[in-house]
Jmol script that loads the backbone (N, CA, C; Angstrom):
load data "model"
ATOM      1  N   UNK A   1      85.665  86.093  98.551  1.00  0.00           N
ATOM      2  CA  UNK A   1      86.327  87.314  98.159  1.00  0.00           C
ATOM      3  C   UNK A   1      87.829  87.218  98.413  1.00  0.00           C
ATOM      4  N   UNK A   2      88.265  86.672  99.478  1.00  0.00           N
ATOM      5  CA  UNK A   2      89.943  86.641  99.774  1.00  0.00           C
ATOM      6  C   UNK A   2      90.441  85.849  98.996  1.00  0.00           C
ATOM      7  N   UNK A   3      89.683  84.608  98.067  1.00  0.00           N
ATOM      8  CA  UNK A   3      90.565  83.594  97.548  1.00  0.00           C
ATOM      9  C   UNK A   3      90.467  84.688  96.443  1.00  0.00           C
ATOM     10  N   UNK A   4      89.700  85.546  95.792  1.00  0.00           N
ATOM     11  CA  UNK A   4      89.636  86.404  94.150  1.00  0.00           C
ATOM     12  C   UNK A   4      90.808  87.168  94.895  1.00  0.00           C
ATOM     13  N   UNK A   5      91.063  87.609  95.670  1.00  0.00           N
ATOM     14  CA  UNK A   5      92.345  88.666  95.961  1.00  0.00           C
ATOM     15  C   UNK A   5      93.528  88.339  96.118  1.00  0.00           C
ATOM     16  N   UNK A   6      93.410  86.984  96.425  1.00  0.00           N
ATOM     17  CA  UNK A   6      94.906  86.231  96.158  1.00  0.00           C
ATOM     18  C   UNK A   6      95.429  85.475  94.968  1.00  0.00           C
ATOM     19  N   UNK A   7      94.593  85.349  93.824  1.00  0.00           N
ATOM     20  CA  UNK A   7      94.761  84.840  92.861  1.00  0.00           C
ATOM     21  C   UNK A   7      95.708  85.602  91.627  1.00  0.00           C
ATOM     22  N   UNK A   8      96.219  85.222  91.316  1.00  0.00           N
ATOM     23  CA  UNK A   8      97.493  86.359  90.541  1.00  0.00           C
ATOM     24  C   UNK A   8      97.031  87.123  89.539  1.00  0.00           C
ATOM     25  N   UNK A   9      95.720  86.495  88.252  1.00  0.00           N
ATOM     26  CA  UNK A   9      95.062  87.231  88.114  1.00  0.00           C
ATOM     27  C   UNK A   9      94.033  87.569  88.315  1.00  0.00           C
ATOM     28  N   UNK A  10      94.134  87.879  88.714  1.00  0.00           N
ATOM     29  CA  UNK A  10      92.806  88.764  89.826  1.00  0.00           C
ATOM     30  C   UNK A  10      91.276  89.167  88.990  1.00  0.00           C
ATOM     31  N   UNK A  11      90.086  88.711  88.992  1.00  0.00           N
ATOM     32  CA  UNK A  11      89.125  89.979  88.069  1.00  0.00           C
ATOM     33  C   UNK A  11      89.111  90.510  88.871  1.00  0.00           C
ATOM     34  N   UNK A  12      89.018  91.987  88.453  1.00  0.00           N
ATOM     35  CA  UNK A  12      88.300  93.359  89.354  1.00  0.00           C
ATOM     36  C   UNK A  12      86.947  93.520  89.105  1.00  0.00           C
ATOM     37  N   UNK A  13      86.369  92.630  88.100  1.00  0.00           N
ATOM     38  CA  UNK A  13      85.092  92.851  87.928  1.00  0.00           C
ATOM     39  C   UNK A  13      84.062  92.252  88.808  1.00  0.00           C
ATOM     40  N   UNK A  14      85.120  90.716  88.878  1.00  0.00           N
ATOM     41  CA  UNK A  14      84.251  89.758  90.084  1.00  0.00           C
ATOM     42  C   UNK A  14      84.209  90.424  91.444  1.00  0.00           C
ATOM     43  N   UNK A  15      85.960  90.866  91.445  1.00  0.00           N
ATOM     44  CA  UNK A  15      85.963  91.221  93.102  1.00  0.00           C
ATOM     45  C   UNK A  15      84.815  92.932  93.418  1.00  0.00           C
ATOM     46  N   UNK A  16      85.101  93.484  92.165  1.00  0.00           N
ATOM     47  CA  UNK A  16      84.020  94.494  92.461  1.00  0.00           C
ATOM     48  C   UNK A  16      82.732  94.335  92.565  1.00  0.00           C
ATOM     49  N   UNK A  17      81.745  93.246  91.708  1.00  0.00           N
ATOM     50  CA  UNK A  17      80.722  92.666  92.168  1.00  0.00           C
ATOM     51  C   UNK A  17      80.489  92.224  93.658  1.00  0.00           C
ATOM     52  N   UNK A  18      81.359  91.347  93.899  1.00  0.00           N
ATOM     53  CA  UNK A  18      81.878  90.842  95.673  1.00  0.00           C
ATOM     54  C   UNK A  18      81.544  91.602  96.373  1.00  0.00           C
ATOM     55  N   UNK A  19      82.887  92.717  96.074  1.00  0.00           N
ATOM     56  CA  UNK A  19      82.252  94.654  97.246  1.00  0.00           C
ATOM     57  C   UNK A  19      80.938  94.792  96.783  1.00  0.00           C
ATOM     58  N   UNK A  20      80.138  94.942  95.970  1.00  0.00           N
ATOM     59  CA  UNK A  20      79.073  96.083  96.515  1.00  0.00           C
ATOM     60  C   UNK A  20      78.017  94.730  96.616  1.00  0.00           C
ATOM     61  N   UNK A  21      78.014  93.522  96.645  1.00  0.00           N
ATOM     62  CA  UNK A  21      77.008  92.813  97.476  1.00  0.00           C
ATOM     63  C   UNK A  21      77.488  92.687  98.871  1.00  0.00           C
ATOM     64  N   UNK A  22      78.380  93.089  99.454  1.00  0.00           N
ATOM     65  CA  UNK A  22      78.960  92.976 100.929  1.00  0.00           C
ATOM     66  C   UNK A  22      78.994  94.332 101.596  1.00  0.00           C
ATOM     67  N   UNK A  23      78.797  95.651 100.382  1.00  0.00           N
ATOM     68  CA  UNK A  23      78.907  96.415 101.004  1.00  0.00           C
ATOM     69  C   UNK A  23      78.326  96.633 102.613  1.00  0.00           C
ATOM     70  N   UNK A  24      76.832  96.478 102.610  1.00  0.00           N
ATOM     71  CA  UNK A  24      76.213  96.988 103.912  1.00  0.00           C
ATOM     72  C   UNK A  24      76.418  96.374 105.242  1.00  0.00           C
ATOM     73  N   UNK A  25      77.227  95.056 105.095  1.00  0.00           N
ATOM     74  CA  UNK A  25      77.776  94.146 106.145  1.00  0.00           C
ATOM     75  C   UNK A  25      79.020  94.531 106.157  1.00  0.00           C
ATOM     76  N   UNK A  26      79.761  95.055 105.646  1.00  0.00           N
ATOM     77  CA  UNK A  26      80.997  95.665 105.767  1.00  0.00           C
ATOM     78  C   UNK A  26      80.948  96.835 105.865  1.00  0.00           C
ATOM     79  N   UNK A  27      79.924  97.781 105.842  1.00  0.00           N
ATOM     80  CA  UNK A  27      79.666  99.156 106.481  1.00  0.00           C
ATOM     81  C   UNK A  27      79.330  98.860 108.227  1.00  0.00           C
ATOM     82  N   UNK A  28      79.043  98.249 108.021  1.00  0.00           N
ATOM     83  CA  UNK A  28      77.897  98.021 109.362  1.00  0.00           C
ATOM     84  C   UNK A  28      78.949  97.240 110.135  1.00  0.00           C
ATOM     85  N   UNK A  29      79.783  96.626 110.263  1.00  0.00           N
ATOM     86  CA  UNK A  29      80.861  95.571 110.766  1.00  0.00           C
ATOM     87  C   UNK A  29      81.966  96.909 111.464  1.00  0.00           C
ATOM     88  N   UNK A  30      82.322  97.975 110.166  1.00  0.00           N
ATOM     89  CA  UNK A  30      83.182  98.965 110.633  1.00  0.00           C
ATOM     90  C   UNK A  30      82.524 100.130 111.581  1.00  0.00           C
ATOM     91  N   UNK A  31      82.014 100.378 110.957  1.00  0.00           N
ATOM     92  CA  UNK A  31      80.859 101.811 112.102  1.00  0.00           C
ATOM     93  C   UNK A  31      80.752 100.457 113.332  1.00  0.00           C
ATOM     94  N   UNK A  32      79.838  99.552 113.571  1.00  0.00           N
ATOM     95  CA  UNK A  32      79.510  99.116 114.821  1.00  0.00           C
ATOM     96  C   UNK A  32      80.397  98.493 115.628  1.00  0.00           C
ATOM     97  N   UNK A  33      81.562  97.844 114.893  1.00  0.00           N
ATOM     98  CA  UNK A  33      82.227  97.130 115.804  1.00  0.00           C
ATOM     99  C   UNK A  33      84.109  98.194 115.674  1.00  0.00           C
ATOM    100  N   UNK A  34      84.039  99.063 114.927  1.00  0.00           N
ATOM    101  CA  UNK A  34      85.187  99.900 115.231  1.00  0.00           C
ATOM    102  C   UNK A  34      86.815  98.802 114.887  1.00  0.00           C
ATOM    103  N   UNK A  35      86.781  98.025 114.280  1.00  0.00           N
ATOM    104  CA  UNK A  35      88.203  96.804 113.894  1.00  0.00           C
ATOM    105  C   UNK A  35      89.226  97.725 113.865  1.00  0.00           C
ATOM    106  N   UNK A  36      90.451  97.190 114.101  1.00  0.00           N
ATOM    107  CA  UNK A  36      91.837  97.777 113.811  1.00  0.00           C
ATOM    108  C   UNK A  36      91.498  97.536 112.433  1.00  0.00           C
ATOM    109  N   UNK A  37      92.567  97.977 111.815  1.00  0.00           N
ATOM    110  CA  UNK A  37      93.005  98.181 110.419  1.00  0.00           C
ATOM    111  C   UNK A  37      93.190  96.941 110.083  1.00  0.00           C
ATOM    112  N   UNK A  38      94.385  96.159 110.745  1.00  0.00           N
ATOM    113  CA  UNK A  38      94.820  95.044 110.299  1.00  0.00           C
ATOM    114  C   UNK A  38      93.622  93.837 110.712  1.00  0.00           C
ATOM    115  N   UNK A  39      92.541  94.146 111.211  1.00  0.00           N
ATOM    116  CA  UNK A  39      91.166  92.876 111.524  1.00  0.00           C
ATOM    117  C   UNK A  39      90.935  93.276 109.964  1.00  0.00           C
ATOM    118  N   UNK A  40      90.337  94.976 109.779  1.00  0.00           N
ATOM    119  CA  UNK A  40      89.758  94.917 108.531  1.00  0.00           C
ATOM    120  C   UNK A  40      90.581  94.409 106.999  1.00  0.00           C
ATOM    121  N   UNK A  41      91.805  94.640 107.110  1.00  0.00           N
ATOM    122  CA  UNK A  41      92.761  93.847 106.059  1.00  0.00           C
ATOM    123  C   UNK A  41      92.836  92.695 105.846  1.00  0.00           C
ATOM    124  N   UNK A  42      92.647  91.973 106.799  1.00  0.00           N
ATOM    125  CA  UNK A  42      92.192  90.480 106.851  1.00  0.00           C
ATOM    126  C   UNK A  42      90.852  89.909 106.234  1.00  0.00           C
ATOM    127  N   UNK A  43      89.851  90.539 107.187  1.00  0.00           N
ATOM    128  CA  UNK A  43      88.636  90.176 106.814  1.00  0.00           C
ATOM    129  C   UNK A  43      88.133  90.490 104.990  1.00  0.00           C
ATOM    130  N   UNK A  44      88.532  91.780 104.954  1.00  0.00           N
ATOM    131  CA  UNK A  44      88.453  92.477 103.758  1.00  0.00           C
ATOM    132  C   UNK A  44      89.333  92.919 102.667  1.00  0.00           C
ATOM    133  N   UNK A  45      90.002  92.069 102.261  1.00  0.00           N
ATOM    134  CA  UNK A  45      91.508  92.402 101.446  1.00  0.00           C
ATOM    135  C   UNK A  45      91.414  93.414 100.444  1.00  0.00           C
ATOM    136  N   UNK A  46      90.067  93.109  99.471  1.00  0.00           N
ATOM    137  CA  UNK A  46      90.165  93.425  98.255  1.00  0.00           C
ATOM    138  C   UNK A  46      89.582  95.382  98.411  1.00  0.00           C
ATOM    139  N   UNK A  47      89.517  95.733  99.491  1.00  0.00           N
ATOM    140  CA  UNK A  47      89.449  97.032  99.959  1.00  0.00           C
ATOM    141  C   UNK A  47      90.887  97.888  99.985  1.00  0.00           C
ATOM    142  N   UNK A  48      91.841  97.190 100.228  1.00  0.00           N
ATOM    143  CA  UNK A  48      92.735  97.629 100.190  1.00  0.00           C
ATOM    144  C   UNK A  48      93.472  97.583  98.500  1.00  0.00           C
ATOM    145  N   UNK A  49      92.744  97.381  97.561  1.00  0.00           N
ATOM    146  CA  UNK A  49      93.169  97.888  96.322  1.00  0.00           C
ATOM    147  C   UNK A  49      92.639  99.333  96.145  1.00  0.00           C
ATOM    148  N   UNK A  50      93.382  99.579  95.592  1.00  0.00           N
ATOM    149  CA  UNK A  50      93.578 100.995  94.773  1.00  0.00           C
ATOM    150  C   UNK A  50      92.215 101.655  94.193  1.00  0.00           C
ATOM    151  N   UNK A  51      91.538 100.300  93.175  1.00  0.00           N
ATOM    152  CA  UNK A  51      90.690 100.425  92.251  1.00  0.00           C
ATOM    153  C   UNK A  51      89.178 100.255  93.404  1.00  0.00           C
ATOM    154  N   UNK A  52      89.828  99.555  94.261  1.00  0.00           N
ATOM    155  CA  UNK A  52      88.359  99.243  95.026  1.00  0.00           C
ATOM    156  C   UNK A  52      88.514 100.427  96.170  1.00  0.00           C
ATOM    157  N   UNK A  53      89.482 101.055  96.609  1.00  0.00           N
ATOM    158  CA  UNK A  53      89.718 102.552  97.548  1.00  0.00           C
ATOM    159  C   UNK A  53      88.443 103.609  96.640  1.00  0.00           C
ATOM    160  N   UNK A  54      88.681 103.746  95.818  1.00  0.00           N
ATOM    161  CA  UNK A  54      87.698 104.482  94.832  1.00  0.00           C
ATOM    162  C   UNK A  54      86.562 104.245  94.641  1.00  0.00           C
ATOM    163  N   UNK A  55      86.017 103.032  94.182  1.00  0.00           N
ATOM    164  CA  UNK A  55      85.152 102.519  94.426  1.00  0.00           C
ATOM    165  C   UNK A  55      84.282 102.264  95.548  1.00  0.00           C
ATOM    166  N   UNK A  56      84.709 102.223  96.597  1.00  0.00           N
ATOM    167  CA  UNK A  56      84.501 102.532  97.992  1.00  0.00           C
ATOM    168  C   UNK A  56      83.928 103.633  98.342  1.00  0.00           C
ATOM    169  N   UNK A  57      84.772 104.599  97.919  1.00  0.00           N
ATOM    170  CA  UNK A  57      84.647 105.884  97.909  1.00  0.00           C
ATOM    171  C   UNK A  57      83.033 106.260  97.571  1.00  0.00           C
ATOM    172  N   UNK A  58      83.137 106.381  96.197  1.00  0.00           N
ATOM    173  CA  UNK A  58      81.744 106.063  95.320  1.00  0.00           C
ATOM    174  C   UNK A  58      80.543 105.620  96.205  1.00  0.00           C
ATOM    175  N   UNK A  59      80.647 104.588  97.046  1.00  0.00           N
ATOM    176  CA  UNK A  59      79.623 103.775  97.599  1.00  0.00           C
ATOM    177  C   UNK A  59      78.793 104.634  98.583  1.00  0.00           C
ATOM    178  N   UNK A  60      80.090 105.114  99.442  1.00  0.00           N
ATOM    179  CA  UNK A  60      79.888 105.807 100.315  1.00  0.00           C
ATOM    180  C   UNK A  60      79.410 107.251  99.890  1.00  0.00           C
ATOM    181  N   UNK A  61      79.780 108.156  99.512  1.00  0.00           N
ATOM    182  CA  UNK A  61      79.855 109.508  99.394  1.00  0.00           C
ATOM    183  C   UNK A  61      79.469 110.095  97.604  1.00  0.00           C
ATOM    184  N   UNK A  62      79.532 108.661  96.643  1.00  0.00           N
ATOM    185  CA  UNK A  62      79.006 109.390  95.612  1.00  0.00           C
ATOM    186  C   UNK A  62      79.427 110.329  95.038  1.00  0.00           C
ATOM    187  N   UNK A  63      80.979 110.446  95.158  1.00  0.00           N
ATOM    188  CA  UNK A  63      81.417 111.026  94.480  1.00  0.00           C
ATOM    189  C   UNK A  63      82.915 110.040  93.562  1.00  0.00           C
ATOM    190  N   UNK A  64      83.232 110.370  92.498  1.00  0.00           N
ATOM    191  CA  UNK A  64      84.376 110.242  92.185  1.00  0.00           C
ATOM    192  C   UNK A  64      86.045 110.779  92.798  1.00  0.00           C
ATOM    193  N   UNK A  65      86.268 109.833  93.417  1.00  0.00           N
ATOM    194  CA  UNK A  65      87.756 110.406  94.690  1.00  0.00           C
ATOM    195  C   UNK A  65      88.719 111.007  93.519  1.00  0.00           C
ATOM    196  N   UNK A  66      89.405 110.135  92.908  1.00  0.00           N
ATOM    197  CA  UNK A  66      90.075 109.888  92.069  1.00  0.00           C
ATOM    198  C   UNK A  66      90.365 111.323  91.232  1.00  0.00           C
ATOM    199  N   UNK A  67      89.213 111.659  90.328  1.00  0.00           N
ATOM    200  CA  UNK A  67      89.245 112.792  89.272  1.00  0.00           C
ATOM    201  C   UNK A  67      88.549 114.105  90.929  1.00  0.00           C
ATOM    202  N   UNK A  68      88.255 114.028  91.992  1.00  0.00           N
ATOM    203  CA  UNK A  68      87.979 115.361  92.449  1.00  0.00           C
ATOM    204  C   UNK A  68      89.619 115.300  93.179  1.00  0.00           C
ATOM    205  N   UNK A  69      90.527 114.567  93.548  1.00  0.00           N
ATOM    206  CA  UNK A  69      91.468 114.718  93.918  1.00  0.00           C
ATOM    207  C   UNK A  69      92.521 115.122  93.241  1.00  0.00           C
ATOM    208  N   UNK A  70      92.164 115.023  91.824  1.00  0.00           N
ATOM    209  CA  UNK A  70      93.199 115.271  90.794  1.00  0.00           C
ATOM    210  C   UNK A  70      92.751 116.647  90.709  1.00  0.00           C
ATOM    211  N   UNK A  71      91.483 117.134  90.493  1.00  0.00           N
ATOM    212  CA  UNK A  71      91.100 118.396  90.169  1.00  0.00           C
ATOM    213  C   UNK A  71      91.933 119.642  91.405  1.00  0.00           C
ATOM    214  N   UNK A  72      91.502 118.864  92.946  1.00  0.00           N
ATOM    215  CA  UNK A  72      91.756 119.898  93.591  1.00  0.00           C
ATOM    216  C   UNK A  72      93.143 119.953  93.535  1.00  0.00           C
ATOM    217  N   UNK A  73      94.167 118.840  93.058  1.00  0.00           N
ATOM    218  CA  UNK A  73      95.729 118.830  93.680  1.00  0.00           C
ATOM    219  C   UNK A  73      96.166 119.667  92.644  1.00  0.00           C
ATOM    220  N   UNK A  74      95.250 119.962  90.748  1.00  0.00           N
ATOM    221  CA  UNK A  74      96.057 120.922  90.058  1.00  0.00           C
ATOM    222  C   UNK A  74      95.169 122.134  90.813  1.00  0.00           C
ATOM    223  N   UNK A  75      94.424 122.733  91.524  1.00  0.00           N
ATOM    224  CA  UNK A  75      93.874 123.810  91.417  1.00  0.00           C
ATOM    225  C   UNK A  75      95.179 124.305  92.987  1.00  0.00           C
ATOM    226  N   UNK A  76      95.441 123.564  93.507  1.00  0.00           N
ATOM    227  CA  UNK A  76      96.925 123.795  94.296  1.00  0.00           C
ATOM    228  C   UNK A  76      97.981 123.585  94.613  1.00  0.00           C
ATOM    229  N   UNK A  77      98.333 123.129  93.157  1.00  0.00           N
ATOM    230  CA  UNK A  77     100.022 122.801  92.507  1.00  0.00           C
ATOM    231  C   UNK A  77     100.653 124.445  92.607  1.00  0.00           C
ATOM    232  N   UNK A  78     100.018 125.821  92.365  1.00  0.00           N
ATOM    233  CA  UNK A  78     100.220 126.896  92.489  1.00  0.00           C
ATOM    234  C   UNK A  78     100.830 126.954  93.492  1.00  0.00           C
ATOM    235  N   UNK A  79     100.465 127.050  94.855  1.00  0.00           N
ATOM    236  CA  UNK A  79     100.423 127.509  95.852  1.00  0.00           C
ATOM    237  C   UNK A  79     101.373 126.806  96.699  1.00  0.00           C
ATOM    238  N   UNK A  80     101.198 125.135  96.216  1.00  0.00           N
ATOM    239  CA  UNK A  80     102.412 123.994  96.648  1.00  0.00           C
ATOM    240  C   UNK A  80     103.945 124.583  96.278  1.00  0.00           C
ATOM    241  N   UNK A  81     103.862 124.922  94.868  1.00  0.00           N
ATOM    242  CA  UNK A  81     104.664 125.351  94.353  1.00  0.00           C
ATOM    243  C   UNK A  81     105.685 126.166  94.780  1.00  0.00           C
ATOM    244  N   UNK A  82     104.842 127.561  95.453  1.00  0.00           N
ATOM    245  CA  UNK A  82     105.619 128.581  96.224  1.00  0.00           C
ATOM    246  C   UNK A  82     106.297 128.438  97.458  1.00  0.00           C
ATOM    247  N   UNK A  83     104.570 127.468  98.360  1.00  0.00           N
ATOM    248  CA  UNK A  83     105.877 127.038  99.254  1.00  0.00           C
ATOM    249  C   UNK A  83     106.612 126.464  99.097  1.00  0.00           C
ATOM    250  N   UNK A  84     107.033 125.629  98.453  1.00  0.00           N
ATOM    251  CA  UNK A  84     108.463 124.445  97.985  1.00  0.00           C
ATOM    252  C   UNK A  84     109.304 125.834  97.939  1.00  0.00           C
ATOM    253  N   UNK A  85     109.302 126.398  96.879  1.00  0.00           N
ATOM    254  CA  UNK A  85     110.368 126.894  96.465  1.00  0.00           C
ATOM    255  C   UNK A  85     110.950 128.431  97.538  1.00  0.00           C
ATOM    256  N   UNK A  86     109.767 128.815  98.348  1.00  0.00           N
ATOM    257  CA  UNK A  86     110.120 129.131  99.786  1.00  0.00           C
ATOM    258  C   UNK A  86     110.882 128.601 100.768  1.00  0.00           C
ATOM    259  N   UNK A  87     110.600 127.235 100.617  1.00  0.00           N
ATOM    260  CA  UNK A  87     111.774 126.310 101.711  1.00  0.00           C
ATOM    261  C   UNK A  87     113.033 126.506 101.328  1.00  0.00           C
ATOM    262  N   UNK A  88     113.154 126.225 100.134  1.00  0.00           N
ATOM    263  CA  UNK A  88     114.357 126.414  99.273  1.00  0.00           C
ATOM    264  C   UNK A  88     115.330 128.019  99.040  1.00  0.00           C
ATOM    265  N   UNK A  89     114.541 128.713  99.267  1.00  0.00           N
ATOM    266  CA  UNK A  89     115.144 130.000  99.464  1.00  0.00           C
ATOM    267  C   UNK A  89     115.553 130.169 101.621  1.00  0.00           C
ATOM    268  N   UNK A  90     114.601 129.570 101.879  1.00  0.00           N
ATOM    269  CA  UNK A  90     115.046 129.475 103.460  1.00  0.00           C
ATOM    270  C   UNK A  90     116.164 128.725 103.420  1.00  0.00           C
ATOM    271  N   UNK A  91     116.689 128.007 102.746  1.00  0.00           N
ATOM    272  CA  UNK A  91     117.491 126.998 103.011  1.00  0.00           C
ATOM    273  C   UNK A  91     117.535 125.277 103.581  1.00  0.00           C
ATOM    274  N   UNK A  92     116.411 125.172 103.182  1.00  0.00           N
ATOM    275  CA  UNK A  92     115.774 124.086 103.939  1.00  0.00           C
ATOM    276  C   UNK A  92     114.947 122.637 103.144  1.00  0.00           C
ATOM    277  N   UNK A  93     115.315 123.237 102.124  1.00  0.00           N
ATOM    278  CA  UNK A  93     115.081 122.001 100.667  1.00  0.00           C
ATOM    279  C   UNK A  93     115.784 121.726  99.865  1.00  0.00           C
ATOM    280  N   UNK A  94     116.768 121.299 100.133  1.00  0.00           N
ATOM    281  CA  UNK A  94     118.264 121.143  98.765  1.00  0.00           C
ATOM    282  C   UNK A  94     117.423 120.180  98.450  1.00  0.00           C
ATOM    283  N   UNK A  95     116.816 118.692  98.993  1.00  0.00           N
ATOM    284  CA  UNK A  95     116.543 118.161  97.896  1.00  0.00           C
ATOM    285  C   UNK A  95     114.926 118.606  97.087  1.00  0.00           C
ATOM    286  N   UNK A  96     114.483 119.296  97.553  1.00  0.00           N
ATOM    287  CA  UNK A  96     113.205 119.948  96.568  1.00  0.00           C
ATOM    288  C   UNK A  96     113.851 120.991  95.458  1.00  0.00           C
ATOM    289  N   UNK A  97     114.977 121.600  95.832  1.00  0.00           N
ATOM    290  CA  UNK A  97     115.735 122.296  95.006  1.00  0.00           C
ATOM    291  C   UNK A  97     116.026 121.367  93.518  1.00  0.00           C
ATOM    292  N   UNK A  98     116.610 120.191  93.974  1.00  0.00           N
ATOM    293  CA  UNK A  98     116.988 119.499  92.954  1.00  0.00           C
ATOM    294  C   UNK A  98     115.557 119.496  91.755  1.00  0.00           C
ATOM    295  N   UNK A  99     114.649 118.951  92.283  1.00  0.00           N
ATOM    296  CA  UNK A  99     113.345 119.050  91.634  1.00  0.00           C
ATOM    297  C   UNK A  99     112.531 119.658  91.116  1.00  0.00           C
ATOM    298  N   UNK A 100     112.840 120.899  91.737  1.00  0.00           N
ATOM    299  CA  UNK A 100     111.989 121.923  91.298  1.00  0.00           C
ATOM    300  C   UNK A 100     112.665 122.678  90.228  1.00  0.00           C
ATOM    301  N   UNK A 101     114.490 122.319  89.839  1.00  0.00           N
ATOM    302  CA  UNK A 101     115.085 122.419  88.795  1.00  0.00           C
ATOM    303  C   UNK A 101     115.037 122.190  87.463  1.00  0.00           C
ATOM    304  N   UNK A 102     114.551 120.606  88.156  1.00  0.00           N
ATOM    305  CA  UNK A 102     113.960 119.533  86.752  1.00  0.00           C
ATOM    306  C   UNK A 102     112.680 120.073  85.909  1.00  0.00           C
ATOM    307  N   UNK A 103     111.740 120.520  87.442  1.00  0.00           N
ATOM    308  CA  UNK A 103     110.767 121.073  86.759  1.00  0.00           C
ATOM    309  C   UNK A 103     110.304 122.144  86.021  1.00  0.00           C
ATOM    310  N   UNK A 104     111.369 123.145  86.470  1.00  0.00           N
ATOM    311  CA  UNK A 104     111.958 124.453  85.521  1.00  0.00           C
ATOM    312  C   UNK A 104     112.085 123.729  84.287  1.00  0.00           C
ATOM    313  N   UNK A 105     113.130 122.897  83.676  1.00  0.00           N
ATOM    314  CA  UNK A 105     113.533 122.565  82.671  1.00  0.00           C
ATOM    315  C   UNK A 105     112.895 121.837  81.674  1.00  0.00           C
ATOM    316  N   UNK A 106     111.735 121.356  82.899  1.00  0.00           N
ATOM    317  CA  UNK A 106     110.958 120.519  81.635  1.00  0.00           C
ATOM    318  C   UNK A 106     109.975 121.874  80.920  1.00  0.00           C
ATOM    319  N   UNK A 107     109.356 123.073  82.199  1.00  0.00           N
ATOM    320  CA  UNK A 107     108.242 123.797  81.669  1.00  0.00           C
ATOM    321  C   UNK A 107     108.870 124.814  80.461  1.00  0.00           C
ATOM    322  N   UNK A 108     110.452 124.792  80.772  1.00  0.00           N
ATOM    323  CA  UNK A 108     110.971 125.949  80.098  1.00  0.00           C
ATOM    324  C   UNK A 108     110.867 125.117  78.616  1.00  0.00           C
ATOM    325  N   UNK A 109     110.915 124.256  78.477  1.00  0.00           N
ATOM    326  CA  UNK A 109     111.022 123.107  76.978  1.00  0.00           C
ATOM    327  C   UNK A 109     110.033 123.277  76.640  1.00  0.00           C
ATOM    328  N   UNK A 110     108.892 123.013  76.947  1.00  0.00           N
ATOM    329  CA  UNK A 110     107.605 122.683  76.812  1.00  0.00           C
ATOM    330  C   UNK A 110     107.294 124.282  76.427  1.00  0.00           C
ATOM    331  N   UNK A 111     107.926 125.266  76.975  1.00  0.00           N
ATOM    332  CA  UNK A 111     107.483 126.800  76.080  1.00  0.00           C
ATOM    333  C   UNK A 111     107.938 126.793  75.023  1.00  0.00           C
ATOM    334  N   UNK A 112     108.971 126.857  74.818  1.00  0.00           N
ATOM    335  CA  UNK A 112     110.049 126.877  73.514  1.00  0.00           C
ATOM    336  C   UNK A 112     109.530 126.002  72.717  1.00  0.00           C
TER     337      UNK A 112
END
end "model"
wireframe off; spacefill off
backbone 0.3
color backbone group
């Protein structure tokens, strides 16, 4: 598995095959023996991709991370929103100010 993660092009198909025949020795390695981060980065590289974080995910808990994280972050972009632009009336976000300008300008376009 570490030589598929160092190879420049990489399959994700192989290395994802790789994970879920290793999964239960690499469940069982972390719950029982508790590794720093950097043992498990070593031992386990191709965990630390993006595509395999998700996948992971999946293994474990059966759910999709990815699309329920996207769901919940628009269902409280609202609320993010206010506070940002609360800091910014406190005085305390010039640079969220800048941004939250941009983002005026793009939503005000996007009406018009």
């Amino acid at each position: 598995m570490e030589e598929e993660v160092k190879k420049k092009d990489m399959s994700l198909s192989v290395l994802n095959s790789k994970m879920e025949v290793t999964f239960s020795l690499r469940r069982k390695e972390i719950v029982a023996d508790q590794p720093l981060v950097s043992t498990v980065k070593q031992r386990w590289p191709g965990l630390f991709i993006e595509e395999q974080v998700y996948a992971e995910f999946q293994r474990i808990d059966c759910i999709d991370l990815k699309s329920t994280f996207l769901t919940s972050l628009d269902n409280h972009t609202r609320g993010f929103l206010k506070m940002y632009r609360a800091k910014v009336n406190q005085g305390r976000g010039s640079d969220m100010e800048v941004l939250l300008e941009k983002l005026d300008s793009q939503v005000t376009y996007q009406l018009f």
